[in-house]
C-alpha positions in Angstrom: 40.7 -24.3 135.1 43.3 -23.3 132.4 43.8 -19.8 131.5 44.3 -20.1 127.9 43.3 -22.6 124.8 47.3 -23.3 124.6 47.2 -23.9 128.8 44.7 -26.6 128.4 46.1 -28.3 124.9 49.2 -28.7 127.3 47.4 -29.5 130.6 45.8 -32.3 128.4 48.6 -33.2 127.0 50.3 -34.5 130.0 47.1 -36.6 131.5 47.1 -38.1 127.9 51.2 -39.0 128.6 50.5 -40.5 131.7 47.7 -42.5 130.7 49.9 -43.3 128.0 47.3 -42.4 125.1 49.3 -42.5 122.2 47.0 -41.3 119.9 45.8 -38.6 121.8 49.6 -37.6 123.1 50.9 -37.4 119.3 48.1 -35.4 118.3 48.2 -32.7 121.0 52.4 -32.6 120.3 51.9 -32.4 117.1 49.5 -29.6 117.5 51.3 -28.0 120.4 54.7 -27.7 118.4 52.3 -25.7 115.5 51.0 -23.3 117.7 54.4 -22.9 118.9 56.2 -22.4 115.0 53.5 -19.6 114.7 54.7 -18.1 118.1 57.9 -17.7 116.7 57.2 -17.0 112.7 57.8 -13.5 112.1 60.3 -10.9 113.2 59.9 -11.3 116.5 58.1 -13.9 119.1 54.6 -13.7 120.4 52.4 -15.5 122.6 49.0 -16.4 120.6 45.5 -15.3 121.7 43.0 -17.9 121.8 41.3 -16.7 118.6 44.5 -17.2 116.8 45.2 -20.5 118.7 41.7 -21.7 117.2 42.8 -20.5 113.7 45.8 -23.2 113.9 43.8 -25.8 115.1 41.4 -25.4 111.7 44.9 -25.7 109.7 45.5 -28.6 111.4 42.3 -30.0 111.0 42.1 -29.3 107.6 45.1 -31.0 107.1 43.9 -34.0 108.6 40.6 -33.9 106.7 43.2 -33.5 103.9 45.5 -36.4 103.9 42.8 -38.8 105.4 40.8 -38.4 101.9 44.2 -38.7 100.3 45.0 -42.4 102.2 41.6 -43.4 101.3 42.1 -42.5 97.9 45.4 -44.6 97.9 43.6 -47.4 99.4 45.2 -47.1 102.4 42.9 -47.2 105.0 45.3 -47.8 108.3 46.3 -44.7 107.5 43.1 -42.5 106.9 41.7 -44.3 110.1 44.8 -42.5 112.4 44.0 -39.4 110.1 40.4 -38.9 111.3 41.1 -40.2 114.7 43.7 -37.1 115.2 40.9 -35.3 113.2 38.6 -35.9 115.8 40.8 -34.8 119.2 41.7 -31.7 117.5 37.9 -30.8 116.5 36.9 -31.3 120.5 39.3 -27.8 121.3 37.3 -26.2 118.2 34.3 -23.8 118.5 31.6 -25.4 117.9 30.7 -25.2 113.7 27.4 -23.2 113.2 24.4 -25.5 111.3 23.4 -25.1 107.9 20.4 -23.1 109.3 22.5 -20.4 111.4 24.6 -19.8 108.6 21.9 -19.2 106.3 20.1 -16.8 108.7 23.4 -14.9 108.9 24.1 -15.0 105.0 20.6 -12.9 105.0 21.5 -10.5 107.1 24.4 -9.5 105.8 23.0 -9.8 102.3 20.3 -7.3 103.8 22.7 -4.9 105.0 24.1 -5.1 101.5 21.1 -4.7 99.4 20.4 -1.5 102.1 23.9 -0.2 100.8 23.2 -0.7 97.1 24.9 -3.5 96.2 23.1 -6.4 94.4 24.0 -10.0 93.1 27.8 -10.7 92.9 28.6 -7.5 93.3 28.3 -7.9 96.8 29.8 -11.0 97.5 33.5 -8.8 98.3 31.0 -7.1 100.7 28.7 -9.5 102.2 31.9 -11.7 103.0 34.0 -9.0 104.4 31.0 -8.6 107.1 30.9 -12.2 107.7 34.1 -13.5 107.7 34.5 -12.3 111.6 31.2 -13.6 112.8 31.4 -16.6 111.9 35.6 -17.3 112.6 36.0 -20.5 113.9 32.8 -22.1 112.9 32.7 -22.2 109.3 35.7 -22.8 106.7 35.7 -20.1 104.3 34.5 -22.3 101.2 31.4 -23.4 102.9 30.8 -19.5 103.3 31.6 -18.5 100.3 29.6 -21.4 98.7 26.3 -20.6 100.7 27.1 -16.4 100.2 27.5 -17.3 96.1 24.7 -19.6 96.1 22.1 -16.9 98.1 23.4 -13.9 95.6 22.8 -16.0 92.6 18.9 -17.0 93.7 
């Protein structure tokens, strides 16, 4: 088994190159060579943790979300189709995304810790978000929280 997320994006990237996946080879290269420009952004090089690894693969998946709405809205559908196919092989190395219902039920709690600290309706929301924001890394998109966080502070 691979040590790190990088280990296995590149231990998967070579059964993909001899099975001669294209889609799947182009996608982990183009993924690979990301994590690799944030290794080296900065003063001086680094080797990124797993968590951080997982952060680049959102970008990248947001991207993809990104451009494949943008083709479709074009009218070029080839396109959007190789989008979400690349969309798709990056979101199997991603954590998996918490439900509607688990992200509510965590929204509560932290509203709850809030409310406990004095802090009520919007107010909060610097609060309530600055206590989520690491619980829920990796499995929710910062808009989706923020939306559900607005949404609970405003009821």
């Amino acid at each position: 088994m691979s040590d790190t997320l990088k280990d296995s994006l590149q231990t998967d990237l070579t059964t993909a190159m001899k099975a001669r996946d294209e889609l799947r080879s182009a996608t982990l290269r183009m993924v690979l060579t990301a994590v690799r420009g944030e290794e080296v952004a900065g003063k001086s090089a680094r080797t990124l943790t797993d968590e951080e690894v997982v952060t680049v693969l959102q970008r990248e998946a947001k991207k993809r979300r990104e451009a494949a709405e943008a083709y479709d809205a074009a009218g070029r559908g080839e396109q959007a189709q190789r989008e979400r196919g690349e969309l798709e092989i990056i979101e199997t190395y991603l954590p998996t995304p918490l439900t509607d219902e688990e992200l509510a039920e965590l929204v509560d709690e932290a509203v709850l810790v809030a409310t406990g600290e004095g802090l009520t309706g919007m107010g909060a929301m610097g609060a309530v978000m600055s206590q989520l924001k690491p619980k829920v890394a990796g499995r929710a998109d910062g808009k989706r929280l923020s939306g559900v966080v607005r949404a609970r502070l405003q009821a």
